[in-house]
N, C-alpha and C positions, 0 to 999 in steps of 0.2 A: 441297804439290803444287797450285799457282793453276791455274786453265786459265786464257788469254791472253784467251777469250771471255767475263772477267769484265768486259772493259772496256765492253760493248754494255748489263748489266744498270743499268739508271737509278738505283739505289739507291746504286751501287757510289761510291764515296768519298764516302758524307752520311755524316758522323758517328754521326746517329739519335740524339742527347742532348737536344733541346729540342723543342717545340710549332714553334716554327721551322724546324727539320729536318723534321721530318714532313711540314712544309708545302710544303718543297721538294721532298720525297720525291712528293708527291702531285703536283705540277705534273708533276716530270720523267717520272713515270711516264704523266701523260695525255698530254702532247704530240708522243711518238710517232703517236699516235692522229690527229692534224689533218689529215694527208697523204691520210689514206683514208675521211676526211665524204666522203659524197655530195654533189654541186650544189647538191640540196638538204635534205642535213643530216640526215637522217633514219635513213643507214644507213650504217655504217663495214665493210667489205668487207675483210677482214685476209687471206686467205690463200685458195688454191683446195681448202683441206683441206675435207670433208662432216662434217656431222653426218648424226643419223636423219631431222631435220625440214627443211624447205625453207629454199633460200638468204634470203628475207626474213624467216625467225626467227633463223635466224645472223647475217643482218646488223643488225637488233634488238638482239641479242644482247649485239653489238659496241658499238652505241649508250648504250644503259643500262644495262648493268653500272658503268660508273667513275661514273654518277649515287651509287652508295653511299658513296662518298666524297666527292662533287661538292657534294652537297645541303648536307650538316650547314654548310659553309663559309656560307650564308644565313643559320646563327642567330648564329655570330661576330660576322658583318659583316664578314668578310674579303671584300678584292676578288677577283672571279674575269673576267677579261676576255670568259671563250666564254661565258657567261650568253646574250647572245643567239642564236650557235650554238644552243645546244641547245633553246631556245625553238623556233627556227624547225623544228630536227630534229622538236621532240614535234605541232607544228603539222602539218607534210606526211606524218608518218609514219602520223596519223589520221585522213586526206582520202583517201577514196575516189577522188577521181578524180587525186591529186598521184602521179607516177612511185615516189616513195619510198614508197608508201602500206605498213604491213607485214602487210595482209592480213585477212582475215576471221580471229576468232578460233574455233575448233574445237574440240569436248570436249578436256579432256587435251591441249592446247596447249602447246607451247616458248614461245608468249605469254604463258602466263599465268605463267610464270614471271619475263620480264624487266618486265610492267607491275608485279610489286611493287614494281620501281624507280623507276619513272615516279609510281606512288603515293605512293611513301616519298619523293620530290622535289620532288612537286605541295605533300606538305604541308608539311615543312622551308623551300620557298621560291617560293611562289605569286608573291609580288612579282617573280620573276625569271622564272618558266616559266609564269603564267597567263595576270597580269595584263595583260602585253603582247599578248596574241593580241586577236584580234580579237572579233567575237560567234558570227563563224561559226566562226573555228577552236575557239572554248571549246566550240559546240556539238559540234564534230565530236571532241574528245576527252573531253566527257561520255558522247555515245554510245559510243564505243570501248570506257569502262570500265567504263557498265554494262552494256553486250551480257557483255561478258567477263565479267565476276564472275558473270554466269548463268550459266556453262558449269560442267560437270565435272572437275574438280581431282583429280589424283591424293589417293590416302588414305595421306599423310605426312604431310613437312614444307610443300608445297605449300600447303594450309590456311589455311595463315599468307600466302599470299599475297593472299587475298581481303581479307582482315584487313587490310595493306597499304594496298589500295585503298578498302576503306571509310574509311579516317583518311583518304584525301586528298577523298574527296566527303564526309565532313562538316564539313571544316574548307573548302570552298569552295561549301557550302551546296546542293550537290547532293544531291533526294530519290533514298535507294535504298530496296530491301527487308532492313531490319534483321536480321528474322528470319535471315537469312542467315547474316549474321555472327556471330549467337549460338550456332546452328547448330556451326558450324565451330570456334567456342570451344569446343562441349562435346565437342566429337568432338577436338579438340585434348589435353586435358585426359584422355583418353580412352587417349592415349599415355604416360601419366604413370605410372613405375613409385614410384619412392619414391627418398629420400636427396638430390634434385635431378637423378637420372636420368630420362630419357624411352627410347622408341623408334624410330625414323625409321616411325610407319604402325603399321601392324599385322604389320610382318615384327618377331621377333625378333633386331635387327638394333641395334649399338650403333657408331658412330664418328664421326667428325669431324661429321656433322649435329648433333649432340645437341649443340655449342657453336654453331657457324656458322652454324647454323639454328634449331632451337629455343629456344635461348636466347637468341642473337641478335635475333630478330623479337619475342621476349618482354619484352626490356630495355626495344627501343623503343619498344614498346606502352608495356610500364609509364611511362615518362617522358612519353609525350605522351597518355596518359588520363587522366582525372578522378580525383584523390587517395581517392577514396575505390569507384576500381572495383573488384572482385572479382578481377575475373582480375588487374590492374596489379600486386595487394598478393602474388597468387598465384605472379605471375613474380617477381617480384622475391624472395620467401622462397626458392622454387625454386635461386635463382641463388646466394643464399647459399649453401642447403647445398651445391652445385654444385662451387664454385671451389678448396676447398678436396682436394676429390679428381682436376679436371681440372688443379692445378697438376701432377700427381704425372707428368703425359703428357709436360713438358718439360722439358729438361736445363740445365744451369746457362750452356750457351751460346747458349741461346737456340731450339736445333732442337725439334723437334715430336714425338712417337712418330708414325712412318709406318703408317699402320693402316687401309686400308677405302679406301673408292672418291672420285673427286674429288679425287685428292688433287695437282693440277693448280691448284687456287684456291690454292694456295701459301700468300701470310701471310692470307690469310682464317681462316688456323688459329690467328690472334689474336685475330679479330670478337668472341669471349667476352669478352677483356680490354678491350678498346676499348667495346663493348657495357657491362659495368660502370661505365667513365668515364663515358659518356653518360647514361647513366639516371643520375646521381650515387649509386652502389652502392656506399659501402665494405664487398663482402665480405672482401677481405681489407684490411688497412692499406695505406693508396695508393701509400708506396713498393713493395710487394711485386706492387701491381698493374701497376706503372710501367714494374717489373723486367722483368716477366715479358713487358709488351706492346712494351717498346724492345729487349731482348735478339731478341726474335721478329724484329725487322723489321732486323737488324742481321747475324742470322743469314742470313737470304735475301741481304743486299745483298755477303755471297763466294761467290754463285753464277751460276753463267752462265747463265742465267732467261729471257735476254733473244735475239730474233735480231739481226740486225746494225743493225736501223733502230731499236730499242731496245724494240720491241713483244714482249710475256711472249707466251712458247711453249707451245704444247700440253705437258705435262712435269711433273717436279718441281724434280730437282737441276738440269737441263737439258732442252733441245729431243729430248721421245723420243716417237712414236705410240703406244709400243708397247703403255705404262703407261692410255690413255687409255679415255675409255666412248663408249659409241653416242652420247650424247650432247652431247658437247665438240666445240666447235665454235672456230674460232681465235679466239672473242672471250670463250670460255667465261672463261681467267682470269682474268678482268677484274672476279669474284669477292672478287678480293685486293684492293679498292675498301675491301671495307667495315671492312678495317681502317685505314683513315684515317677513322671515327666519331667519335672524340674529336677532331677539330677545329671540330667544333659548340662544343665548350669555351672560352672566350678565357685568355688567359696566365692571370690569376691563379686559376681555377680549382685546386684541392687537388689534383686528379690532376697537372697540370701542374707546382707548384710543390713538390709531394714529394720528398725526395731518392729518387731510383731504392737499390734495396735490392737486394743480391744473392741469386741462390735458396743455400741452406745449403746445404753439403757433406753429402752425408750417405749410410751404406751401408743404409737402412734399406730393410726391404721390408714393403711394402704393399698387402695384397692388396684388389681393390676385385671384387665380389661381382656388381654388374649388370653391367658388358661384360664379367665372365669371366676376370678377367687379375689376373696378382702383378708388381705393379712391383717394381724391381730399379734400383738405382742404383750404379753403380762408375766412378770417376775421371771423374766430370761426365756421363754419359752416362743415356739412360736407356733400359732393356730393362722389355719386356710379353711376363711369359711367359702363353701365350696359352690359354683350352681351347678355340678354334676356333668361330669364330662361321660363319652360313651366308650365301653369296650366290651362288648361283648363275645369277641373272639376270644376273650382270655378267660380259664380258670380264675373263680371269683373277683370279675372285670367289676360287676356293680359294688361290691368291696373298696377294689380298689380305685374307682373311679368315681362313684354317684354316691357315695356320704355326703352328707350337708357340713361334715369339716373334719379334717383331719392336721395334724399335730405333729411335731420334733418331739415332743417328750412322752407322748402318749401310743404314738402309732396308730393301727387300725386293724382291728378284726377281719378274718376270712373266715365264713361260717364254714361248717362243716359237716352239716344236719339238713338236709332238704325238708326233713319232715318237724325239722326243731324248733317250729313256731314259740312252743315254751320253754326251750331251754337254752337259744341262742340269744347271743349278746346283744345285734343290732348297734353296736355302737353309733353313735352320727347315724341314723337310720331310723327313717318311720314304716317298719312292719305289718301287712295285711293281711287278713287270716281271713278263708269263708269256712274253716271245720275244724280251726283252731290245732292245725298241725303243720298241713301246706301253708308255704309263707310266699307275697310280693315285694316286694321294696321298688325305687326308683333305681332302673336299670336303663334311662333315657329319658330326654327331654321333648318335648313338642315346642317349648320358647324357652330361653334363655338371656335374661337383660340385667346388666349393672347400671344403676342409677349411685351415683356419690359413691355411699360406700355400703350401699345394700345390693342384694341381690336377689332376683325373682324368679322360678323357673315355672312352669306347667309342665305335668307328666302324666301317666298311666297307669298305676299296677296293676290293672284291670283292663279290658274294652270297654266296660261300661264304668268306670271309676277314676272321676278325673279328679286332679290335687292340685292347686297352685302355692307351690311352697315361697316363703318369704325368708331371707335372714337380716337380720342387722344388728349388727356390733354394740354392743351395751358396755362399756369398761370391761370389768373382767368378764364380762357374762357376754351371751350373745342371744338374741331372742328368734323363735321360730314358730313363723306364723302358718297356718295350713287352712286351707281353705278346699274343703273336700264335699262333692258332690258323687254320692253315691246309688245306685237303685236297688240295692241290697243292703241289710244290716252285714257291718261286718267287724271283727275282733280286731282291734289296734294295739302294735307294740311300740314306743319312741325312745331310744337309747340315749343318755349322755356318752361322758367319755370312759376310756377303760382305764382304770389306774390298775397298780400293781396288787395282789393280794398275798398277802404274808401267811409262811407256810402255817398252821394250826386255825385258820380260816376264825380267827379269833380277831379282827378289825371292827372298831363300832362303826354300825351300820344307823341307818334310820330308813326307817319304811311307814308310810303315811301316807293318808289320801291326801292326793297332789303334790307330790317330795319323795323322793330319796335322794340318799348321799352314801359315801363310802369314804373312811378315811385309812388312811394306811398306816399312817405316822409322816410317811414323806410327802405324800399327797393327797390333798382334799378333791372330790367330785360329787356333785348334784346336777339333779334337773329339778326343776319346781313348775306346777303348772302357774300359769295367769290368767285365766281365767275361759277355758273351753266352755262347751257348749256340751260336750260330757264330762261326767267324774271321769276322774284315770287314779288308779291304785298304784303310791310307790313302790316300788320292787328294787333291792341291791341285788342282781343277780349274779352269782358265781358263775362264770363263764367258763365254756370247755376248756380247757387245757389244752396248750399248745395253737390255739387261733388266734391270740393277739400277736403282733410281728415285734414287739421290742421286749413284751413280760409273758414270758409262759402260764403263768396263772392271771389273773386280772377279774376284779368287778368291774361292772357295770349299774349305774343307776339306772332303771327307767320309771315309765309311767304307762299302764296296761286299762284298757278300757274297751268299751265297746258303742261304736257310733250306729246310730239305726238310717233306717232307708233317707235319701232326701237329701239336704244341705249338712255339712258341720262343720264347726270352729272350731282348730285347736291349737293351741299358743302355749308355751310353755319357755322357760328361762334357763339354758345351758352352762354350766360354771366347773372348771377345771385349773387348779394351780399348785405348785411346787410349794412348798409349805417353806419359808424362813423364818428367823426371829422377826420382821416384821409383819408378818402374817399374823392377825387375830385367829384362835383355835376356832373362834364359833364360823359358822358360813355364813359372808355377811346378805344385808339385805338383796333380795332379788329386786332388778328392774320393774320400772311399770309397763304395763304395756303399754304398748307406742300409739299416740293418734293415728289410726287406722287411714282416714281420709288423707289425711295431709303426707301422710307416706304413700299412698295409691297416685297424689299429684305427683311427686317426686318423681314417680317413675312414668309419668303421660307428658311431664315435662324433659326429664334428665335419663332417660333412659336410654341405654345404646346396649345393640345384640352383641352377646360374649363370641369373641372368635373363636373359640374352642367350640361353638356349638354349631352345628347344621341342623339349621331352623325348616321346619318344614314350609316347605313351597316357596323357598328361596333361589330354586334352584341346582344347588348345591349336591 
């Protein structure tokens, strides 16, 4: 099922096989961009969509982000023709008195976010973006960037952007205040859990940041610090043990697990692999690195990414708001830059002339212990089953954070209905209703523990309504135990996964007490009960449009019921797969359920708290 709007996406018939494609892939995706420089260069104006901060941080925005990929092209000695373009762009964009200027920098700035790029460019390619200026303009984007590095930095990944800027004022002989930097190193380093995991800050908080970002600005560092710095040796062992767990996030076609917020910077969700090539890091063997970072960007180029002028859309799978944060602005995914990093590399570079390596077939599961989650692999795909991490600062955070699993093939729902108890999807999500309109879901945990390869949490959708959900991995299925004490009756929704719905909504479905399924043709999804303590009525629910993040239309299976005042049990068997010739058309047998005792020891025996969770009255 193509959509037709794959023809707009720039990627869309490059191969992705050579240092040479890539290099196309990089042109065709800036040159959208040319139409909307300002007169004078400084600010690119993509769309009347708002961020939270002002039009001259967005149009910034729009400016230096594709610098992530721009830059590295300086250490090659590839030719890049807008060299001067952008030169003049970082000239008037830091003249106070030039139209384009992008403004006084503010604590906790949208600035301080995109001058990491402007630093990360200054130093990759001074010969291109300094040395031409004049004495006034270098003076005028010295002071730019040290008024700004004085300022206050969010306490995350941000940090790294001061860091950023200091590499480009020492490599162009600009005095700052060091200390600063060291500063923000140790408060960096401060985020560090163990294994090559980090945290986004001080929130217990694990996703796409901790490659895209943390690691990412870690690599660079290491490659362009002194062989014998501290933190260079730091990052870099970090990244080692890293890769070998964040391969686990991508499927053998190259998609991504859909998981947490940003998830709009699209192939930015390679900048880990690309970041490896750059630093010259073989954590893993360079075809398997190769693998991983050409399938990634090969994946993107069959989706409709793009609007009709060929410029990437607020979105994932597609042009959707719905998915987005307060802070996305239409130049935001211009993020997806920095997976063009390894074009700093020339052809004969080891990354480039590795044969590409396919990822292994394989049903294994792997549970990884700091974000929380039991990877699951069946017929190329790959599933996180989830024990619900917290964001509540973000537009639809229990979405994108607290489903019981989310998926590379499948994505994940952001509702869009506060009152759409019946008409929302719930994908990975058990739904509570007390008037059958207002809806709860898990939006936080009170415990969180991995036992082998299960996972247990306790949560709330209520004050008076406690759950302790269970999941564990069944082959292709996965089973979800709930354990719910409540003092009111009240209306339950539990969602499987979202497959694609084909347009004339003409798909055979099945709706049954304790079952549904949806079949598309490409792919099969059910949930089936196992045996609750209430009935539940299956439901294939057509889901709004435009809320799943990779199929603008999508079914959903569930199972709808209603639990009364007191204790209840409810168990049911989740199954979702890519349909091949060796795929049987029927859905096969569901799991049994699991000896309930003997999985209760597992976890009073093998249980350990997920690092992604702040467990109450730990402290924390």
């Amino acid at each position: 099922m193509t959509d037709p709007n794959i023809r707009f996406n720039p990627l869309h018939g490059n191969p992705l096989q050579s240092r040479a494609d890539v290099r196309k892939a990089l042109d065709d995706c800036f040159a959208p961009l040319l139409p909307y420089f300002s007169e004078g260069a400084g600010r690119v104006t993509l769309s009347g969509t708002a961020a939270h901060f002002d039009r001259a941080a967005a149009d910034l925005e729009g400016f230096a982000r594709p610098l992530w990929g721009i830059a590295p092209l300086a250490i090659s000695g590839d030719h890049f023709e807008h060299w001067p373009l952008l030169a003049k762009g970082i000239a008037n964009g830091t003249d106070p008195k030039h139209p384009d200027y992008w403004g006084d920098v503010r604590q906790k700035d949208q600035r301080l976010v995109e001058l990491a790029a402007i630093g990360f460019a200054l130093r990759l390619a001074p010969q291109h973006l300094w040395e031409p200026l004049s004495d006034a303009q270098k003076a005028n984007v010295s002071h730019y960037l040290l008024t700004a590095r004085e300022r206050t930095y969010a306490d995350n990944n941000w940090k790294f952007f001061r860091i950023m800027v200091d590499m480009a004022l020492d490599h162009l002989g600009i005095a700052f205040n060091r200390d600063l930097t060291e500063t923000f190193q140790a408060e960096l380093d401060g985020f560090y859990i163990d294994d090559g995991w980090y945290r986004d800050g001080n929130y217990r908080r694990i996703d796409h940041y901790i490659a895209f970002a943390m690691h990412f600005y870690g690599l660079i560092y290491a490659k362009l610090c002194k062989p014998d710095d501290v933190y260079g040796q730091r990052y870099r062992e970090r990244a080692r043990l890293f890769a070998g767990d964040f391969a686990q996030w991508f499927d053998e076609d190259g998609g991504t697990l859909a998981f947490g917020r940003s998830m709009t910077y699209r192939f930015a969700c390679g900048g880990f692999w690309a970041g490896l090539a750059f630093a010259d890091e073989e954590a893993l063997p360079w075809g398997k690195i190769k693998g991983q970072y050409l399938r990634h960007l090969r994946w993107w180029a069959q989706k409709p990414v793009a609007d009709r002028d060929g410029v990437l859309s607020i979105g994932y799978g597609y042009p959707q708001l719905t998915m987005s944060e307060s802070y996305n602005s239409a130049g935001s995914p211009y993020w997806a830059f920095k997976a063009f990093l390894p074009l700093a590399l020339p052809e004969h570079h080891p990354f480039w002339q590795a044969k590409e390596e396919p990822l292994e077939r394989s049903q294994k599961v792997t549970p990884l212990l700091h974000p929380g989650m039991v990877m699951m692999r069946s017929n190329g795909t790959v599933t996180a089953l989830s024990c619900g991490q917290e964001n509540l600062m973000m537009r639809g955070g229990p979405e994108k954070y607290a489903k019981f699993a989310y998926s590379s093939r499948y994505g994940f729902g952001v509702e869009v209905d506060e009152r759409g108890f019946k008409t929302n999807g719930f994908d990975n999500m058990l739904a509570f209703s007390d008037d059958g309109l207002h809806y709860r879901v898990r939006e936080a945990n009170e415990t969180a523990v991995l036992a082998q390869t299960n996972l247990r949490s306790t949560w709330r959708p209520y004050s008076d309504v406690s759950v302790e959900t269970t999941l564990v991995p069944s082959g292709d299925w996965h089973i979800r135990l709930h354990r719910i004490v409540s003092e009111r009756p009240l209306w339950v929704t539990e969602g499987g996964f979202a497959i694609e719905r084909n347009d004339g909504d003409r798909d055979p479905l099945v709706e049954a007490t304790g079952r549904a399924t949806a079949d598309c043709g490409s792919d099969l999804s059910a949930i089936v009960d196992l045996g609750s303590t209430v009935e539940r009525q299956g439901v294939a629910l057509k889901a709004l449009p435009n809320t799943n993040l990779i199929h603008a239309k999508t079914t959903v299976p569930q199972l709808r019921g209603k639990i009364p005042a007191g204790e209840s049990f409810l168990a049911c068997a989740v199954f979702a797969v890519k349909k091949d010739t060796q795929n049987a058309e029927a859905l096969p047998d569901a799991p049994d359920l699991p000896d309930l005792e003997a999985l209760d020891r597992v976890f009073s025996q093998d249980g350990r708290t997920v690092s992604a969770i702040a467990v109450i009255g730990d402290g924390t």
